[in-house]
N, C-alpha and C positions, 0 to 999 in steps of 0.2 A: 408478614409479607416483607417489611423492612429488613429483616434477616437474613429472608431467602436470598432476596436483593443485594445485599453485601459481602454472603457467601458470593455469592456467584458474581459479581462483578470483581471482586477482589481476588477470587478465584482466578478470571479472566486477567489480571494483570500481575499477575503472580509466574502466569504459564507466557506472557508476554516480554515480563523482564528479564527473568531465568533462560528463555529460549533463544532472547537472540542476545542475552550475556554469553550462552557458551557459543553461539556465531563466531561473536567478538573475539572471546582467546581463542578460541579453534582458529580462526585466520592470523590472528596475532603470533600467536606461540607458535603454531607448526611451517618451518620453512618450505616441505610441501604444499602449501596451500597457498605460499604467494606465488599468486598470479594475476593481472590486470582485470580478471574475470571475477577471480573472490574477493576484490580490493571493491570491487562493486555492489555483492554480498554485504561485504563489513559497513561500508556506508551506509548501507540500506538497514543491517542489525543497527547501528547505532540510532537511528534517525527512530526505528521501532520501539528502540530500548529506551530513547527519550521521550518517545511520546507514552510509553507504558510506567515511566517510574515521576514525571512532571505534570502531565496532562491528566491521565485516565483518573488518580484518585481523589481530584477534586472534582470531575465530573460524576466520579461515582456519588459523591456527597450529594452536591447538586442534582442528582439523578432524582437518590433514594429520601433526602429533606426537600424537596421540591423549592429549597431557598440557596441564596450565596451567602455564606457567612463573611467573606476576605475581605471584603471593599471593592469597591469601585475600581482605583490602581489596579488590584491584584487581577479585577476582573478583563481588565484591558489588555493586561500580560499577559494573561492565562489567552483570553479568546484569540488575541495575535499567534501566540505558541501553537495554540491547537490548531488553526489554518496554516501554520506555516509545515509540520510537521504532516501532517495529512498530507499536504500537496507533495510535500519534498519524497514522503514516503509513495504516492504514486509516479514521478517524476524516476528513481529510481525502477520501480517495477515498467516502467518502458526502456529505460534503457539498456536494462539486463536481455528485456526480449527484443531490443534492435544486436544486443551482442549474441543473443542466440542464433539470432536469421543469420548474421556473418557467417559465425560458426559452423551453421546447417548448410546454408545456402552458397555462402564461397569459400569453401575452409582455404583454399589456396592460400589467398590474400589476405586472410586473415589477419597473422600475426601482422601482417604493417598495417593493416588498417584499426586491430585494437592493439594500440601500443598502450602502454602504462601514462602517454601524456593522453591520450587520449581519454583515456577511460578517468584520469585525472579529472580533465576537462568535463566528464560530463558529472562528475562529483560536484565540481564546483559551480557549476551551470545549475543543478538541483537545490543544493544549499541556498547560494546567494540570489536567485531567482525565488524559493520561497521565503525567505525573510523577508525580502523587498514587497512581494506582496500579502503575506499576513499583515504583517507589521505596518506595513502602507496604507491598507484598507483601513485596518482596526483604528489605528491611531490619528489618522486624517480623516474620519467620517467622512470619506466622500459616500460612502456605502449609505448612507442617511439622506442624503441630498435629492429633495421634495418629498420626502416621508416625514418631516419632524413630525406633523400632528397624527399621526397613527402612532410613531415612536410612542408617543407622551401617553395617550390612550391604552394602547396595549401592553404598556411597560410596566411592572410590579414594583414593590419594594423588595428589596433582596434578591431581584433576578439576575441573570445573567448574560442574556441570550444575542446573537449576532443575527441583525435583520439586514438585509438588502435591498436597496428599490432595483428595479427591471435593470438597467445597465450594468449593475455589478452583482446581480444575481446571477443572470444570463455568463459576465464573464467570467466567475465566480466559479460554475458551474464546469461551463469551455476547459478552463484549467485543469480545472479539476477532477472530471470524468469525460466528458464528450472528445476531446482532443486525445489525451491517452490512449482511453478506451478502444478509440477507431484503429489507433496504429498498432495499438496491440493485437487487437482482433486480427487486424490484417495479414500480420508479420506472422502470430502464431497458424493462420491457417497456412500459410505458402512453407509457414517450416513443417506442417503436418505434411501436406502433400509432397516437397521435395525428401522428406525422411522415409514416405512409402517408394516412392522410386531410386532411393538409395540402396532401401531395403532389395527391392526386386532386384537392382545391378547385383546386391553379395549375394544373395540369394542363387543368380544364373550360376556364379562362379562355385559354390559349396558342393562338396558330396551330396550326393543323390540320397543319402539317409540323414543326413541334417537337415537337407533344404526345409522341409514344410515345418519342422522345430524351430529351424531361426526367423522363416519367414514369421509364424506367429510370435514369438517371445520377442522382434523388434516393432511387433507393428500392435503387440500388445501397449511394451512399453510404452509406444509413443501418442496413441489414445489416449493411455491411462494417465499418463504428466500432463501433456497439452488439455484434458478434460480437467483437472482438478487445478490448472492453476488459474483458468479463464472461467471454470464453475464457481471456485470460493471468488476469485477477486468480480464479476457481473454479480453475483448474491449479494456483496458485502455493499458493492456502491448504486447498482442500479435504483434500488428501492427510493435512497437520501435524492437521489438526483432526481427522480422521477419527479415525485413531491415537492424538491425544491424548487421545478421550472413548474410545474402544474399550481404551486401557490403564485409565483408570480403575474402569472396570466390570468389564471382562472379564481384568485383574491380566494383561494381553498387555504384555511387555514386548519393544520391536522391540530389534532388536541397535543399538547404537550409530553403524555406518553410516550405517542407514537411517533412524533418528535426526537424524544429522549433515546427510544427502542432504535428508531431508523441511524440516530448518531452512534450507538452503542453498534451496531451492526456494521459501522465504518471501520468502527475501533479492533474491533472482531481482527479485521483482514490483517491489520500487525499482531495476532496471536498466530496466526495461521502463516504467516513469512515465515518465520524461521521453521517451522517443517516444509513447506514447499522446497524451499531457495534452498535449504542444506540439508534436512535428514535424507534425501534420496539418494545423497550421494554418499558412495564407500569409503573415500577417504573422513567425511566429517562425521560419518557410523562411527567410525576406529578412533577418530581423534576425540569424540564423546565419551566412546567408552575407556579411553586412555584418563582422562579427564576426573572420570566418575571413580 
């Protein structure tokens, strides 16, 4: 079982490094691809590619020996890193879909409203917004405060684990999935419907032997994207979050596997980024296979 377990988590981070490494030169190297739109991509590969080559193979350890070998230190860096990069890596996946609604919903205005400081800005708004709070929580235990004697009780030798009482669970959570979650949701439905009513404007205007080809092959496309990036990323996180507010309230503590499974299933969604956010597109096909 420990094998199967290592294959395939290490599997899992293998297809996580590799995938948003070529992100990384694909936006780097080709001067087609800067643009204020892929500078947000690249951020987002990086932030994926750090949490798959710093984070995931110590939690694989930890997964599959149900212990921490590192130390206590190591344990404090590692548990800061892995909330800060989580968060930074959904933080990034909202703001790519407020740059899509622009795109969809006011191309006019567009370029002045995503300029390159802008899109800057929200780089650096994701960044230093999740350090401050990984890092804040983890190393200030305020996350402990009125829990010390369950700490102490439910706390192992060689474990690792990051507990929260109700205040910094709840906002914990809010960052983390509940507040994203909603704007994404939001943004991707109105870009669904404003993209079928684009559709049907080029649609009036096409030849009368196109019309009913383009009208499905755009309105295929645009199910098909907006379904698998709001299907993998609600799979990846709804589960963690669900559990995580249903233990605070309802004192449900899952067993540790499903614990371990629910985190491993966060971890998933930066495997699954760098095929959403770039294999669909034709230039990062060409600049892969240029690549390879």
């Amino acid at each position: 079982i420990k094998v199967a377990m290592y294959v395939f988590m290490a599997g899992t981070i293998f297809v996580a490094v590799c995938g948003n490494c070529m992100v990384i030169i694909s936006i780097s190297h080709f001067k087609q691809l800067h643009s204020p739109s892929n500078f947000l991509i690249l951020s987002l590969g990086c932030v994926d590619c750090l949490l798959g080559s710093l984070i995931m193979p110590y939690s694989m350890i930890r997964s599959v020996e149900s212990c921490w070998y590192f130390g206590e230190i190591f344990c404090a860096i590692h548990s800061s890193l892995d909330m800060m990069m989580s968060i930074a890596s959904i933080l990034h996946l909202g703001f790519i879909a407020a740059d899509r609604y622009f795109a969809i919903c006011d191309p006019l205005r567009y370029r002045n409203k995503m300029t390159m400081f802008n899109i800057t800005l929200f780089i650096v708004i994701s960044w230093l917004f999740s350090f401050a709070f990984g890092f804040g929580v983890v190393l200030s235990k305020v996350n402990l405060a009125g829990i010390e004697e369950f700490v102490v009780s439910s706390s192992c030798v060689g474990a690792c684990i990051v507990i929260l009482n109700k205040e910094w669970g709840m906002l914990s959570a809010s960052v983390a999935f509940i507040i994203p979650g909603t704007v994404m949701i939001s943004l991707y439905i109105k870009i669904f419907f404003v993209a079928r009513r684009h559709a049907r404007v080029i649609n009036a205007a096409a030849p009368n032997g196109n019309k009913n080809k383009i009208k499905a092959n755009r309105e295929r496309k645009a199910v098909k994207t907006l379904s698998i990036v709001m299907g993998i990323y609600l799979l990846c996180y709804v589960p963690f979050s669900v559990t995580t507010v249903t233990d605070l309230f309802l004192i449900f503590s899952p067993p540790v596997v499903i614990f371990d499974t629910l985190i491993w299933l966060g971890y998933f969604n930066s495997t699954c980024n760098p095929i959403i956010y770039a294999f669909f597109y034709p230039w990062f096909q060409k600049a892969f296979k240029i690549i390879i």
